[in-house]
C-alpha positions, 0 to 999 in steps of 0.5 A: 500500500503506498504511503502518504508521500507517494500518493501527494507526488501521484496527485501532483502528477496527475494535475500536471497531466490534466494542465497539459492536455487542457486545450486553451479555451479563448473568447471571442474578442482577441486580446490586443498584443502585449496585453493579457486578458484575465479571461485567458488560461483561467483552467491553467491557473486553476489548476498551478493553484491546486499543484501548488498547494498540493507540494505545500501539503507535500511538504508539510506531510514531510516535516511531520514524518521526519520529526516521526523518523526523528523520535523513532531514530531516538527510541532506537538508540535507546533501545539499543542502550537497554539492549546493551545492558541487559546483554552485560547484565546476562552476561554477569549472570550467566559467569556468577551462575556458572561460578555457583555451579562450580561451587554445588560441584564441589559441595560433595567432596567438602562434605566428605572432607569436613565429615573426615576433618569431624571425626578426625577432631572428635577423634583428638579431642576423645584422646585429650579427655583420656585421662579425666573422669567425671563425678556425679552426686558429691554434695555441694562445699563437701569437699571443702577448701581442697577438692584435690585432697578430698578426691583423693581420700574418696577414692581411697575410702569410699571406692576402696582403691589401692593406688600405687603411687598415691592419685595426683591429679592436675586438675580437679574443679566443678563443672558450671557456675555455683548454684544459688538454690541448695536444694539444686542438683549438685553440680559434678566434678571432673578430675584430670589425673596426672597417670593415665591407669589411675583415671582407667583403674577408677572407672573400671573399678566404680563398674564393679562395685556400684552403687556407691554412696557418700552421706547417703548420696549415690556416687556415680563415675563416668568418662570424659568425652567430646559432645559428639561422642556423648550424643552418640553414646546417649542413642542407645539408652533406650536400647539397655533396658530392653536387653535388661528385660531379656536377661542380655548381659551387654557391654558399652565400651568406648567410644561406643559406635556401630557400623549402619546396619549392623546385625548381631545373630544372637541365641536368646534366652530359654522360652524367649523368641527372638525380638526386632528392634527398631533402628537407632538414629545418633546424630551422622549415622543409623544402627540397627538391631536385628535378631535372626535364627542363627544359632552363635553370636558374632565374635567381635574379633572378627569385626574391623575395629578401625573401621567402627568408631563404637563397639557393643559387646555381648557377653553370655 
């Protein structure tokens, strides 16, 4: 379809060709020579009129579409900046995602890492904790001004332990700031000994004669361990009186850990039937307890000790 310019030149053209084909209309008295008579070429002047006012709409019509081309020219350059920007900006996305692709990649190795790097310091920490022992019950200011003194003479007399050399401790302190109620629970003791076998020889011997009492108050010995450990040794409270209930003899020995679905083949008792029990779940792994129909219990020599960071024991 043409445009508005085209079609202004075509009615321009065709006035122009209706002007020459106009045959010269004369009247009748000739107009003397030199003098021009306002009743001649009055359709040519008609018609120079109309072209010219045609070329004058022309030209207005041009104005306008060069101040339209003008804005378009505008906006285009605009535009064209906007492009230029969102391009840049896709291009910073596009290298900050690659970036965070490249971190989620390597997400699983770090895992693997810190998981080694944990145990590793849950590890070491275990070890610095070897030679304290904590106690649970001892009465508020019973031991007076020199705690390591009355330890000392705890152990002797009331865990009847014959220490060769005498206990000597590096430190011995309440755990937690004094209580301002008396009728609190009393805050326990940790004690660092300065022999490793001294701290052993207390927590071996406070198994074997339990329970122990100090002025009527129950007395009991645990060892030391990171929280890690103790979280993990905690999962299977809910385990002990159910082998209890079995008449099961079982042992927690340190640090205490189970492969994930480990399962223990155990005869159980006369007259009982083998039960199930439900997985346990300590913190960064699951264990499983599972009674089948064989007829021996697995040896625990046989199991990958470096390998199992904890070890349930039975004994029958």
């Amino acid at each position: 379809m043409p445009n508005d310019k085209t079609a202004s030149i075509h009615s321009c053209q065709l006035l122009f060709s209706e002007a020459i084909a106009q045959p010269k209309t004369m009247t009748a008295q000739t107009a003397p020579q030199g003098h021009t008579s306002p009743l001649v070429d009055q359709p040519t002047l008609d018609t120079t009129d109309r072209i010219l006012q045609e070329i004058a709409s022309v030209g207005r019509r041009l104005e306008v579409m060069d101040l339209k081309i003008t804005n378009l020219t505008l906006a285009s350059s605009s535009i064209r900046a906007d492009i230029a920007g969102f391009r840049e900006t896709v291009t910073n996305l596009d290298q900050r995602l690659s970036a965070v692709e490249d971190h989620i990649a390597a997400i699983p190795d770090q895992e693997e890492e810190l998981k080694s790097l944990r145990t590793k310091l849950t590890d070491l920490e275990d070890r610095s904790r070897r030679d304290n022992v904590r106690f649970f019950g001892i009465p508020e200011q019973k031991e007076g001004s020199d705690i390591k003194t009355f330890l000392s003479s705890l152990l002797t007399n009331h865990f009847s332990i014959e220490f060769s050399p005498p206990p000597e401790f590096q430190r011995v302190h309440r755990i937690g700031p004094p209580h301002k109620a008396s009728t609190n629970k009393p805050r326990p003791i940790i004690a660092c000994f300065l022999r490793h076998e001294q701290a052993r020889q207390v927590i071996s011997t406070a198994k074997t004669r339990q329970p122990i009492s100090l002025d009527g108050h129950e007395i009991r010995v645990a060892a030391d361990f990171s929280r890690l450990t103790n979280d993990r040794r905690s999962a299977f409270l809910a385990l002990r009186p159910q082998l209890r209930s079995l008449d099961i003899k079982y042992g927690l020995f340190e640090p205490a850990y189970l492969p994930p679905g480990c399962s223990f083949p155990i005869t159980p008792s006369p007259g009982r039937a083998p039960p199930k029990f439900s997985a346990i779940t300590a913190s960064d792994f699951d264990v499983a307890w599972k009674w089948d129909h064989y007829q021996h219990h697995a040896d625990p020599e046989n199991l990958d000790l470096l390998t199992l960071p904890v070890l349930i024991s039975f004994f029958f």
